[in-house]
RODO-2510 file (C-alpha; in nm, 4 decimals, decimal comma):
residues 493
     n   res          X          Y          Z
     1     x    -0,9214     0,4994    -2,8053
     2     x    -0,8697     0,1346    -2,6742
     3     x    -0,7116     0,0747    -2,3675
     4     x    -0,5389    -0,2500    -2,1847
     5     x    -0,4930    -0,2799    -1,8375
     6     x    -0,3059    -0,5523    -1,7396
     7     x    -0,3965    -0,6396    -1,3734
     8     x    -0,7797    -0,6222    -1,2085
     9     x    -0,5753    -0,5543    -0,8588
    10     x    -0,6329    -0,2021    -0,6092
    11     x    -0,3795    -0,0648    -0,8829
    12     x    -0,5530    -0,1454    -1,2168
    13     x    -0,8986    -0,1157    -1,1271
    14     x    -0,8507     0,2502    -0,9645
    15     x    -0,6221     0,3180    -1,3185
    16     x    -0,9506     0,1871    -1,5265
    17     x    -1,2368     0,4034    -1,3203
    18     x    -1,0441     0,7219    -1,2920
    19     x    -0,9370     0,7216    -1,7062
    20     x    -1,2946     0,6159    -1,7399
    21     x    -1,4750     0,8855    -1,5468
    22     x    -1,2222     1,1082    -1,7347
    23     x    -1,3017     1,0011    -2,0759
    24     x    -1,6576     0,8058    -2,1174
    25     x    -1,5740     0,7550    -2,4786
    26     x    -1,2648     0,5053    -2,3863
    27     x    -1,2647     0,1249    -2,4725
    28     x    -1,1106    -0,0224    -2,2031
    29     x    -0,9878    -0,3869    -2,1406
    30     x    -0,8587    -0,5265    -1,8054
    31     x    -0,6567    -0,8502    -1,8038
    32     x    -0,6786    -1,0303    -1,4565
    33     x    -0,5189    -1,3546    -1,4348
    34     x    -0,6617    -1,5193    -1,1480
    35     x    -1,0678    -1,5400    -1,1796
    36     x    -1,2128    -1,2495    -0,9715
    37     x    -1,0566    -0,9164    -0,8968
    38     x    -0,8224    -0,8281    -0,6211
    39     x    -0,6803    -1,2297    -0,6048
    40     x    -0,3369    -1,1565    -0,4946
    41     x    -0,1639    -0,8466    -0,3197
    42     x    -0,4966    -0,6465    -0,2699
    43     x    -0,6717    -0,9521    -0,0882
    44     x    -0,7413    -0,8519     0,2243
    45     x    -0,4932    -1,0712     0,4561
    46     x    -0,2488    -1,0144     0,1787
    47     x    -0,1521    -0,6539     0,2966
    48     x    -0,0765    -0,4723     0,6017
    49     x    -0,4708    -0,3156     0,5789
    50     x    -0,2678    -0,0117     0,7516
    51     x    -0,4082     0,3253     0,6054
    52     x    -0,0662     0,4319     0,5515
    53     x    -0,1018     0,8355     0,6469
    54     x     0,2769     0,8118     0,8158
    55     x     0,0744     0,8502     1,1392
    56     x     0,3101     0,5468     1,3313
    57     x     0,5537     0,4280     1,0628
    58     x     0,9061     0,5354     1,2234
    59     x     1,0263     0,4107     0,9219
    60     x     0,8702     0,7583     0,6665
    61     x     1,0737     0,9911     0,9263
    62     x     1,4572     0,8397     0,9148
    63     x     1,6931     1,0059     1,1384
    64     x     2,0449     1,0960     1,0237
    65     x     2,2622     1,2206     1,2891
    66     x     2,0024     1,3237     1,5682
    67     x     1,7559     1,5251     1,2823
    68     x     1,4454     1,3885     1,2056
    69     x     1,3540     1,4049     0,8064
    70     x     1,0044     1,4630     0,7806
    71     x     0,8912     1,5347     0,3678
    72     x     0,8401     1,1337     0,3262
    73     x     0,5905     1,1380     0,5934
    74     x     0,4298     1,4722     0,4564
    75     x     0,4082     1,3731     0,1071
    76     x     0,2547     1,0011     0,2134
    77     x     0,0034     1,1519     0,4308
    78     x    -0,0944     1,3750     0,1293
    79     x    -0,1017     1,1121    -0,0675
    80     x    -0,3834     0,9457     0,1535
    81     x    -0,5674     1,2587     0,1858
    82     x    -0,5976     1,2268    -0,1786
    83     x    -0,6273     0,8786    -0,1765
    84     x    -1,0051     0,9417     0,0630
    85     x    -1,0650     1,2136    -0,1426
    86     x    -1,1672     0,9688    -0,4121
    87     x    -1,2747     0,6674    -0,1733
    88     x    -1,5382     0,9331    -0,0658
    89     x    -1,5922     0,9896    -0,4366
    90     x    -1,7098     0,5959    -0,4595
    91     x    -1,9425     0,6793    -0,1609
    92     x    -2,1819     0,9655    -0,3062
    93     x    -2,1598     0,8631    -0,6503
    94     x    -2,3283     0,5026    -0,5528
    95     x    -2,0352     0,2988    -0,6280
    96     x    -1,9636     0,1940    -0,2641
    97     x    -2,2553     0,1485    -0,0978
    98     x    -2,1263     0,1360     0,2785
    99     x    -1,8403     0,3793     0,3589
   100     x    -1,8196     0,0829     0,6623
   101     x    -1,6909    -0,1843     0,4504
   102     x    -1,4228    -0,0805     0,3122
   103     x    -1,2554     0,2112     0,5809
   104     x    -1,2757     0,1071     0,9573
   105     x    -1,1797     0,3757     1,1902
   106     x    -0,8850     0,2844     1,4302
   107     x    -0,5753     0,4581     1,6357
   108     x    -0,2669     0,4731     1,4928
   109     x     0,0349     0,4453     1,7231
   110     x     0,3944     0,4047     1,7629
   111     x     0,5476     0,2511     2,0612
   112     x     0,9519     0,1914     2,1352
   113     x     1,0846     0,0918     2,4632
   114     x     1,3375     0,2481     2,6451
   115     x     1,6518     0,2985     2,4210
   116     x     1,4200     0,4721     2,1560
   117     x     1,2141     0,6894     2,4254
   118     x     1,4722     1,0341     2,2421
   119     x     1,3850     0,9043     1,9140
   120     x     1,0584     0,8857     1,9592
   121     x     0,9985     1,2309     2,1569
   122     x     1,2270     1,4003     1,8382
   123     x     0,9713     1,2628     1,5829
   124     x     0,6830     1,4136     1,8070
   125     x     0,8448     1,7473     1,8525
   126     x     0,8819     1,7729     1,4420
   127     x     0,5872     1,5928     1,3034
   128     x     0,3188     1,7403     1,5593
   129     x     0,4261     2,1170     1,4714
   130     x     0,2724     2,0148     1,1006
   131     x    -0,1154     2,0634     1,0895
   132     x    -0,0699     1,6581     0,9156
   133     x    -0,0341     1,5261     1,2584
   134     x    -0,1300     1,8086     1,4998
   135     x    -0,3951     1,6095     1,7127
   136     x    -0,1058     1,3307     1,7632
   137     x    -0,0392     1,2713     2,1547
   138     x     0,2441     1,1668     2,3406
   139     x     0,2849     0,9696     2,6676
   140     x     0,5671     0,7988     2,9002
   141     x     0,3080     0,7128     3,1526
   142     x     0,2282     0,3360     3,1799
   143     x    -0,1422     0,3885     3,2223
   144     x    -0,1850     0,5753     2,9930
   145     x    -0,0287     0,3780     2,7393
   146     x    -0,2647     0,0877     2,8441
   147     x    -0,5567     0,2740     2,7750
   148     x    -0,4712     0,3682     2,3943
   149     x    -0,3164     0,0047     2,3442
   150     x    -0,4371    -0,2412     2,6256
   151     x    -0,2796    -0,5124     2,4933
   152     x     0,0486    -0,4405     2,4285
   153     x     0,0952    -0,3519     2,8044
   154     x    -0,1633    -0,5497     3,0290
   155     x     0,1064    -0,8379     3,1039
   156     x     0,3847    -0,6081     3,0826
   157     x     0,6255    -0,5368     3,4157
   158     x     0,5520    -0,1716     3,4870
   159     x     0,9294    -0,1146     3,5610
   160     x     1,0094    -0,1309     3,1500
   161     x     0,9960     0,1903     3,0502
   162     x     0,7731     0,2799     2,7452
   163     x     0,6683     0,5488     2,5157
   164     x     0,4174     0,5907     2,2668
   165     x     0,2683     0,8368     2,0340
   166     x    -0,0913     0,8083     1,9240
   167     x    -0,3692     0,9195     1,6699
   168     x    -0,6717     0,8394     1,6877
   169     x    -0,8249     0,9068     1,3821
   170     x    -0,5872     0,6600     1,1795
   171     x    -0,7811     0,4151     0,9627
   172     x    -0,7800     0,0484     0,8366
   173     x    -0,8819     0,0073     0,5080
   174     x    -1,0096    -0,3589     0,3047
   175     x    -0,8822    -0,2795    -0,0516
   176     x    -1,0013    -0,6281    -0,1503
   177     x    -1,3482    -0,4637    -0,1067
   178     x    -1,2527    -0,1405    -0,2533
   179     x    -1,1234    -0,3369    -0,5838
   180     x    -1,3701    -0,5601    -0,5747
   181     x    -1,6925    -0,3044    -0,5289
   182     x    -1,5426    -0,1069    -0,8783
   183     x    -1,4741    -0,3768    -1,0227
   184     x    -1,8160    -0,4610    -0,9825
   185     x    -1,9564    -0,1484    -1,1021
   186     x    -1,7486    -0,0620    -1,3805
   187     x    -1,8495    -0,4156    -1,5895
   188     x    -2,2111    -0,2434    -1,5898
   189     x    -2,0352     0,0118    -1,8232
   190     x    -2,0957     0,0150    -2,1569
   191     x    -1,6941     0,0344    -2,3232
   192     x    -1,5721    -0,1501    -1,9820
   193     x    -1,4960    -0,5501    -2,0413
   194     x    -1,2974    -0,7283    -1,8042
   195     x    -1,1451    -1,0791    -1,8587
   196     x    -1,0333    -1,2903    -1,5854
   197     x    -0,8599    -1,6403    -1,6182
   198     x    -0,6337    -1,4623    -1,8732
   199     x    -0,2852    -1,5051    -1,8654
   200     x    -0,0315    -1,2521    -2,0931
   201     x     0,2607    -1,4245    -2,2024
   202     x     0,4227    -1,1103    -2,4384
   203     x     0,3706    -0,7741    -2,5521
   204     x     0,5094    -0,6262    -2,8193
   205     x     0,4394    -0,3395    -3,0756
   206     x     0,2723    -0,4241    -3,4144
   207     x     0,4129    -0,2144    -3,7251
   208     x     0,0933     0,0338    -3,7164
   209     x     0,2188     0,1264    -3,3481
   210     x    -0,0610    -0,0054    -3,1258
   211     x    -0,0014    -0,2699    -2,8660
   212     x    -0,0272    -0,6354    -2,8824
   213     x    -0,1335    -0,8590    -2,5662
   214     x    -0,0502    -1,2238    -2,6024
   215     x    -0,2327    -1,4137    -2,3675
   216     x    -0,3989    -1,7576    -2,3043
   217     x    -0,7176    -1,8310    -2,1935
   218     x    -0,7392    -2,2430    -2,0210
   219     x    -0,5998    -2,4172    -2,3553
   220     x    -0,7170    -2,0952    -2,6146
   221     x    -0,4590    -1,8057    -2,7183
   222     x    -0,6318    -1,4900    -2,7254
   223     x    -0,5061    -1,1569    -2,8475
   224     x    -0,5928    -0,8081    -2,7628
   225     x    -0,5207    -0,4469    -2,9148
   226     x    -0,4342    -0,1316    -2,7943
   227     x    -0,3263     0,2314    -2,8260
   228     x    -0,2418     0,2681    -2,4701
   229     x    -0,1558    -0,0061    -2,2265
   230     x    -0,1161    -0,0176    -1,8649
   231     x     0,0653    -0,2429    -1,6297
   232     x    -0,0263    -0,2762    -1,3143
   233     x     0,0010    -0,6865    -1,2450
   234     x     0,1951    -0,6052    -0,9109
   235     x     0,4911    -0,8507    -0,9840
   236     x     0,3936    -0,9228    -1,2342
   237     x     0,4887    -0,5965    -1,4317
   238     x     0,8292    -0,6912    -1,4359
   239     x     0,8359    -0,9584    -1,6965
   240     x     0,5763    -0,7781    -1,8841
   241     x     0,8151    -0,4741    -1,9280
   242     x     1,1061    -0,6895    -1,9748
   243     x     0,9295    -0,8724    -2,2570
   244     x     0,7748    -0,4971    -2,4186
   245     x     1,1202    -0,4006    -2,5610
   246     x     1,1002    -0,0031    -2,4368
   247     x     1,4681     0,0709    -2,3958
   248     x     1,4731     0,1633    -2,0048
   249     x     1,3526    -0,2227    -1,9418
   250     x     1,7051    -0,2905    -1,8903
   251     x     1,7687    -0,0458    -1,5803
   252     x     1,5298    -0,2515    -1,3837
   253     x     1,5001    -0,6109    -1,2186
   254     x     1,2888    -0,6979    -0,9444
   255     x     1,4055    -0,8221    -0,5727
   256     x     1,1543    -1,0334    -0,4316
   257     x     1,0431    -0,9864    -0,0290
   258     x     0,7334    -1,1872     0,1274
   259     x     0,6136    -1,2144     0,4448
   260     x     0,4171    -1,3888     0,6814
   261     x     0,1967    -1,3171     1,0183
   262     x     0,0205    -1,4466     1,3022
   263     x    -0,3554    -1,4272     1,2771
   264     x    -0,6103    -1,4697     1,5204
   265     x    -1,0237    -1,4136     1,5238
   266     x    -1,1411    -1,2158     1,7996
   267     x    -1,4757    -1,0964     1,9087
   268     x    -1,6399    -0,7780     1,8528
   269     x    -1,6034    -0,6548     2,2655
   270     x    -1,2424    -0,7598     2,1991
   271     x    -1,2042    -0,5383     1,9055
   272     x    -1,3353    -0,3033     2,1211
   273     x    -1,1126    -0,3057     2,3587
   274     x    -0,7784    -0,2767     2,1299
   275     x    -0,9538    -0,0447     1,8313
   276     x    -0,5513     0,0315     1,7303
   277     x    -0,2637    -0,0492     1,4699
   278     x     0,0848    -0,0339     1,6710
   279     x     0,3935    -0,0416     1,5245
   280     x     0,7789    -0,0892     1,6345
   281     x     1,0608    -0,0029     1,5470
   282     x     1,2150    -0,2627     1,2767
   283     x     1,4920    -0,4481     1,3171
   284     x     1,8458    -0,3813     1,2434
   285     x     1,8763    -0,5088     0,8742
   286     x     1,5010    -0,5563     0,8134
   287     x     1,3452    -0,3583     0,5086
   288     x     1,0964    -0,1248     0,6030
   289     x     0,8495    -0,3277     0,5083
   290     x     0,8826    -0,5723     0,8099
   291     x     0,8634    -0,2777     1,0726
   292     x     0,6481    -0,5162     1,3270
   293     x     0,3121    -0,4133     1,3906
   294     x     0,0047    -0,5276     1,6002
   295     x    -0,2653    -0,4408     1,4017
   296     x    -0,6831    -0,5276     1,4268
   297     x    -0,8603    -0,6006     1,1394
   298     x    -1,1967    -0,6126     0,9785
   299     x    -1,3327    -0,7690     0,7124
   300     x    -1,7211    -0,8665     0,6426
   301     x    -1,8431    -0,7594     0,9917
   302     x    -1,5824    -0,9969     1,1980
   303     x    -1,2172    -0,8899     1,3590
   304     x    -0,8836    -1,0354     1,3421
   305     x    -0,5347    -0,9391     1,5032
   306     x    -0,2725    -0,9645     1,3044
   307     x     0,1096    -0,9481     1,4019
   308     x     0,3914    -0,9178     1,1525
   309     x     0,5425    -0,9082     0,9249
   310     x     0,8218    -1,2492     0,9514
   311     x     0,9671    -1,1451     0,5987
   312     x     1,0131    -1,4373     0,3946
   313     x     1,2867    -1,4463     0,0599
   314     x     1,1103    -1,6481    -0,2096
   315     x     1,2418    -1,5997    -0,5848
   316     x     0,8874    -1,5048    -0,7109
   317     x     0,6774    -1,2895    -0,8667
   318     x     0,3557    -1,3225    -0,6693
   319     x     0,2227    -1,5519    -0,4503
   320     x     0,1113    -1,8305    -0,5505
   321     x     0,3453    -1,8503    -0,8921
   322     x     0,6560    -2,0606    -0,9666
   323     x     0,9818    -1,9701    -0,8624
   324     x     1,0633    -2,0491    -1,2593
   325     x     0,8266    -1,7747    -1,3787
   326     x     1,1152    -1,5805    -1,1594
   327     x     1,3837    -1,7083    -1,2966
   328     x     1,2213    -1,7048    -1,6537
   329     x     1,1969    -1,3082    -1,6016
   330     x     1,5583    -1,2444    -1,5318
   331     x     1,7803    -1,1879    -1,8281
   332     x     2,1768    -1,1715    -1,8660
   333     x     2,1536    -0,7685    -1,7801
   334     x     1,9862    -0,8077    -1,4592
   335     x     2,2034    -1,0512    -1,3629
   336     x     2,4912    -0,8035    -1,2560
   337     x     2,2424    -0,5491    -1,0425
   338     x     2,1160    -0,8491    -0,8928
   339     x     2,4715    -0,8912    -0,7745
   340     x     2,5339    -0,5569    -0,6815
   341     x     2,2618    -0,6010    -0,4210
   342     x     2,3625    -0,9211    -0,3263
   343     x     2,6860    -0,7485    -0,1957
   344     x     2,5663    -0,3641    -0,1545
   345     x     2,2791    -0,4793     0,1022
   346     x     2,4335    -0,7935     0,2203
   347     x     2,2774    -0,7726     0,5966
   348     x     1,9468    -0,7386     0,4029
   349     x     1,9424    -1,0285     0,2195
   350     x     2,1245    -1,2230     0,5258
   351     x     1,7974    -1,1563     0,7704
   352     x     1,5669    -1,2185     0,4569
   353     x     1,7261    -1,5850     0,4667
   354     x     1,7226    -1,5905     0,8295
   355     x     1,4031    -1,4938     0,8804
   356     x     1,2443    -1,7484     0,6014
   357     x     1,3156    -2,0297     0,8031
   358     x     1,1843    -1,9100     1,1574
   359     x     0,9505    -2,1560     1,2806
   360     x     0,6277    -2,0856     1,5244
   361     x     0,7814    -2,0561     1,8328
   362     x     1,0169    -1,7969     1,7197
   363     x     0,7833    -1,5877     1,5879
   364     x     0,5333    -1,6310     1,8919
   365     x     0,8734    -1,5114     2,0732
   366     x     0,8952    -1,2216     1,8766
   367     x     0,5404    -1,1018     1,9684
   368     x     0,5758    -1,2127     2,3220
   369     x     0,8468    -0,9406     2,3445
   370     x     0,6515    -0,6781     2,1728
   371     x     0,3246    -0,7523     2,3605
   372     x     0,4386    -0,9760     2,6655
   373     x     0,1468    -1,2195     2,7259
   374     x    -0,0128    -1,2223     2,3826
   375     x     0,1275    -1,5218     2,2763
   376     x    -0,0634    -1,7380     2,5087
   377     x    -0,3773    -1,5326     2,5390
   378     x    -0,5034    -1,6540     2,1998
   379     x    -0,4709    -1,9283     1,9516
   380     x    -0,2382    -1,7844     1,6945
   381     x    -0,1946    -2,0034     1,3188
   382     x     0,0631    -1,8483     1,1125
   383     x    -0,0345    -1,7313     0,7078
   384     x     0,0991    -1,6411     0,4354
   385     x     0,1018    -1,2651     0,3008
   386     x     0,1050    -1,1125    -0,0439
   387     x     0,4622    -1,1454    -0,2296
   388     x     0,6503    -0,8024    -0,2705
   389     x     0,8555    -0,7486    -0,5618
   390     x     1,0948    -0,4117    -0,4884
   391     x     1,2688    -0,2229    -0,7502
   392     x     1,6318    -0,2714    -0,8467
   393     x     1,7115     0,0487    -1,0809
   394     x     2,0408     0,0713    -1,2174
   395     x     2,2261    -0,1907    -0,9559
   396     x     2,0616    -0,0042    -0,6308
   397     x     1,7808    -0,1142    -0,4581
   398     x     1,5192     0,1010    -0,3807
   399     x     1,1664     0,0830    -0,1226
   400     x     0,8696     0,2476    -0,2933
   401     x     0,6966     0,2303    -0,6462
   402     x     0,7920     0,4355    -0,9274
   403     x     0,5437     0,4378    -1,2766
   404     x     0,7420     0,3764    -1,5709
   405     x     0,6318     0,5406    -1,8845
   406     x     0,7625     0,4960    -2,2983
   407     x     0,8697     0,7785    -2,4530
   408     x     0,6134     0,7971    -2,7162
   409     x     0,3606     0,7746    -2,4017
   410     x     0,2114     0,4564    -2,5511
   411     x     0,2923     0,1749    -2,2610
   412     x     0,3414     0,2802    -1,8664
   413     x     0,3957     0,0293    -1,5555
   414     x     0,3829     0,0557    -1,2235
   415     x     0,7053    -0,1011    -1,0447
   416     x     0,7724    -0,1380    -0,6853
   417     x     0,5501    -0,1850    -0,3077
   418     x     0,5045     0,0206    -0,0179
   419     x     0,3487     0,2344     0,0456
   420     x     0,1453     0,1001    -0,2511
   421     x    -0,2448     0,0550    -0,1880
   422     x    -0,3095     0,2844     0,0322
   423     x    -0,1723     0,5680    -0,1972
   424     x    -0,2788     0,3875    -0,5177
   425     x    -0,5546     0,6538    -0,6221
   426     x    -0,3112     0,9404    -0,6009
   427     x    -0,0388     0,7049    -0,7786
   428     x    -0,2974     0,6079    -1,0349
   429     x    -0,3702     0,9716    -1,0706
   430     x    -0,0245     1,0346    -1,1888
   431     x    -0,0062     0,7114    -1,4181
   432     x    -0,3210     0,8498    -1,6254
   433     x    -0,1917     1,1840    -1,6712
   434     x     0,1375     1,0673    -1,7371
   435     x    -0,0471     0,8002    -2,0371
   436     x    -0,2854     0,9934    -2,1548
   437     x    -0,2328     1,3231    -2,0551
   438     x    -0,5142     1,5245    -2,3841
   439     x    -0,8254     1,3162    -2,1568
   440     x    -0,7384     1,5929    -1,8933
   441     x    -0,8245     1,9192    -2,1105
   442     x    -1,1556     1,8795    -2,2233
   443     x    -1,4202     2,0494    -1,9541
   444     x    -1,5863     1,8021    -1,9241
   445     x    -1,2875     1,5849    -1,7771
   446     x    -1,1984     1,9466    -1,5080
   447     x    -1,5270     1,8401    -1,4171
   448     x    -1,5157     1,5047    -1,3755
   449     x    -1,1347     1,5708    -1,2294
   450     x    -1,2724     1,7749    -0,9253
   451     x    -1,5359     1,5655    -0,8459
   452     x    -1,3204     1,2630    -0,7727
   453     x    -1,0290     1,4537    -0,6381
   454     x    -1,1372     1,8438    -0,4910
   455     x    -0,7691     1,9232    -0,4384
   456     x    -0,4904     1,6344    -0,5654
   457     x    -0,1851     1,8763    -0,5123
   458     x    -0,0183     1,7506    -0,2712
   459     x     0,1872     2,0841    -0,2019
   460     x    -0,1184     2,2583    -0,1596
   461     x    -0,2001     2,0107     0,1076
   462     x     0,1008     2,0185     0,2524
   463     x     0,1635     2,4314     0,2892
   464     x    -0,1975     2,4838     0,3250
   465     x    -0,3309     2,4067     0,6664
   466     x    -0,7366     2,5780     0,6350
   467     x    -0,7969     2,3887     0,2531
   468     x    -0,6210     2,0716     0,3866
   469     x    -0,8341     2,0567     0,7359
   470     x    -1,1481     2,1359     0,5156
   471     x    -1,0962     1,8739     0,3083
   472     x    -0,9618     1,5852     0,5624
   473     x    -1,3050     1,6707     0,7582
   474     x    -1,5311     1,6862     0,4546
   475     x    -1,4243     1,3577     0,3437
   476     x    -1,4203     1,1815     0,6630
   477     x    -1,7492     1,2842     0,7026
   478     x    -1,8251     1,0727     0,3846
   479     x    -1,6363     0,8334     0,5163
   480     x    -1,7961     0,8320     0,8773
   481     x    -1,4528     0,8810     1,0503
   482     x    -1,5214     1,0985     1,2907
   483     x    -1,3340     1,4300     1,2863
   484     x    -1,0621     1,5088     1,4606
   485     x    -1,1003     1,8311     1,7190
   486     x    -0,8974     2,0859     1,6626
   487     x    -0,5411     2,1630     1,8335
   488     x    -0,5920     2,5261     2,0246
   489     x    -0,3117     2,7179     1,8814
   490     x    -0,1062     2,7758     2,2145
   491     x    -0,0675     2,3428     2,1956
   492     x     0,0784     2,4282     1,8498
   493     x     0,3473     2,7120     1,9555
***
């Protein structure tokens, strides 16, 4: 069977290695369009990095009338269990060499000031009754809050009132190292070819049924064939589907979000010394995905800070392409969800504009009110993140990815961001099955299945606190996250 994957991104290089390791016998192609793999939203300073377990994100537990709804933060944590389930597959199978360069360990927290101090103790009283976040911790005192997040509170009066909640087995993970490390290995394949520097123009169905790929190559047109084709060019999916002629192209457009940060090298004693991700509480009319954050990063053996998002409203597909690639990829249809929006989340796309045109100071502002004396302590340069494109499906917006199959199970596309990489072997999971769901009955594949992923049910997971501590520890283990200890069951009651 041949197969196309269009994108050599966290997304399509996970979908290529787990439908390989599945079925040896497939041919498969992956079209990248930049000239290595993980170019654009998997780069490394292109995403959050956050190992997004719902561990700090108020954002997974919305509150509606004074209750706390929990499932989106129990079936994302899952999700990531699964997710280094198969990261700790790449370990012992030789395809990552160093656990260490692509999963730093780090604490995850949450911290609100005073208005938010009820919120905040609600969302500890639910989530920390679920074995997910049982070792998570609580505190009002100042000091104590120092000494999980230093610098968030070193400069800060001690007569603000704070609270925070903290775990402190969270992770960071470099996904432009995880891409680019199976990338790497899967070329050595014999039935793997990848081709970077290729850009696909159209797809469309030939009259024997199997896929077309258009695409050019510098001044060359090249075209490829297959049974079974897979989308997963971030952004870039959208024109791709558009362009494929499957009839539920025309429920969807895409609504374009970027964002920006401050970044900042520090030291390794200074990494040290704040080993955390912190996050906020958003503000009102933001989209989820600008919930600000404080987060240290590593990459290569050196640490950064990084404080964001400043959400940005550019009409494009990724970053990096035209604004007319955009506007190439709308058609009449879309034009009246695109409206809908427009009016539906007007406050949305009112602080998208507003915040596109904050300057420096205004964002060193911003982070001098979440971590008072920051701004000046180091030299901050502002950059330029990845380029979000969220789903519009039928006229409503949604946050989140959803994988987009043909009825004759010939073409599927993943649409949509966050949570995005850091579920994206779970997600990929799904898109194989979902594609080419015979590869899964063979015993050879149950084989090859329960190697990468020992238990992908996420309800199982989720109900089942023994197989879902055995499994977090097992893996971290792999991983060289230290475990977390155990909560005596008296703490739990």
């Amino acid at each position: 069977m041949d197969v196309v994957v269009i994108g050599a991104g966290i997304m399509g290089i996970t979908f290529a290695k787990i439908a390989k390791q599945l079925a040896p016998d497939l041919n498969i192609t992956i079209i990248e369009r930049l000239k290595h793999a993980a170019g654009s939203n998997s780069s490394v300073f292109n995403n959050a990095g956050t190992g997004h377990e719902a561990n700090c994100e108020l954002n997974y537990t919305p509150v509606d009338e004074e209750v706390i709804a929990v499932e989106k933060a129990l079936t994302i944590h899952a999700q990531f269990n699964v997710a280094k389930q198969y990261w700790a597959y790449l370990v012992k199978s030789g395809v990552v060499k160093d656990p260490a360069s692509i999963i730093h360990p780090t604490k995850h927290c949450t911290l609100v000031s005073e208005e938010s101090v009820g919120l905040l103790q609600m969302r500890y009283k639910q989530m920390s009754a679920h074995h997910f976040f049982e070792t998570m911790q609580i505190s009002e005192d100042f000091d104590e809050i120092k000494s999980w997040i230093p610098l968030t509170m070193e400069s800060r009066p001690r007569t603000q009132k704070m609270a925070a909640t903290m775990i402190k087995h969270g992770t960071d993970v470099n996904f432009e190292t995880i891409t680019k490390q199976t990338a790497d290995h899967l070329i050595k394949q014999e039935g793997i070819n990848i081709e970077y520097g290729t850009h696909v123009y159209r797809v469309h169905k030939s009259p024997s049924g199997s896929w077309l790929i258009e695409c050019t190559q510098g001044p060359d047109r090249v075209q490829f064939r297959a049974d079974k084709l897979f989308v997963g060019a971030g952004g870039g999916a959208f024109p791709i589907l558009k362009r494929s002629h499957i009839p539920s192209r025309t429920r969807f457009a895409g609504f374009p979000v970027g964002g920006r940060f401050l970044f900042t090298e520090i030291d390794e004693e200074m990494a040290k010394h704040y080993d955390a991700k912190t996050y906020g509480k958003a503000a009102v009319g933001a989209p989820p995905m600008s919930v600000p954050h404080l987060d240290l990063r590593a990459n290569n053996g050196r640490h950064y800070l990084l404080f964001g998002p400043f959400a940005t409203f550019l009409p494009a597909l990724e970053k990096g392409r035209s604004i007319m690639e955009y506007i190439r990829a709308t058609y009449f249809h879309d034009i009246p969800n695109l409206l809908n929006v427009a009016r539906e989340h007007f406050p949305l796309v009112s602080y998208l504009f507003k915040e596109t045109f904050k300057g420096k100071t205004a964002m060193l502002k911003t982070l001098e009110d979440f971590a008072p004396g920051l701004s000046k302590r180091f030299e901050w340069r502002v950059i330029q993140a990845g380029q979000r494109v969220q789903i519009i499906k039928d006229g409503d917006l949604q946050m989140g990815t959803e994988i987009v199959v043909s009825d004759d199970k010939s073409y599927a596309t993943l649409l949509g961001a966050s949570p995005g990489a850091s579920v994206s072997p779970e997600v990929m999971l799904r898109a194989v099955r979902e594609l080419m769901p015979k590869i899964f009955k063979t015993s050879e594949a149950k084989a090859a299945l329960e190697e990468m992923f020992p238990v992908s049910d996420l309800d199982k997971l989720i109900e089942d606190a023994e197989t879902y501590r055995k499994i977090r520890d097992d893996v971290n283990a792999t991983l060289k996250i230290e475990a977390p200890p155990q909560r005596q069951l008296e703490e739990s009651a």
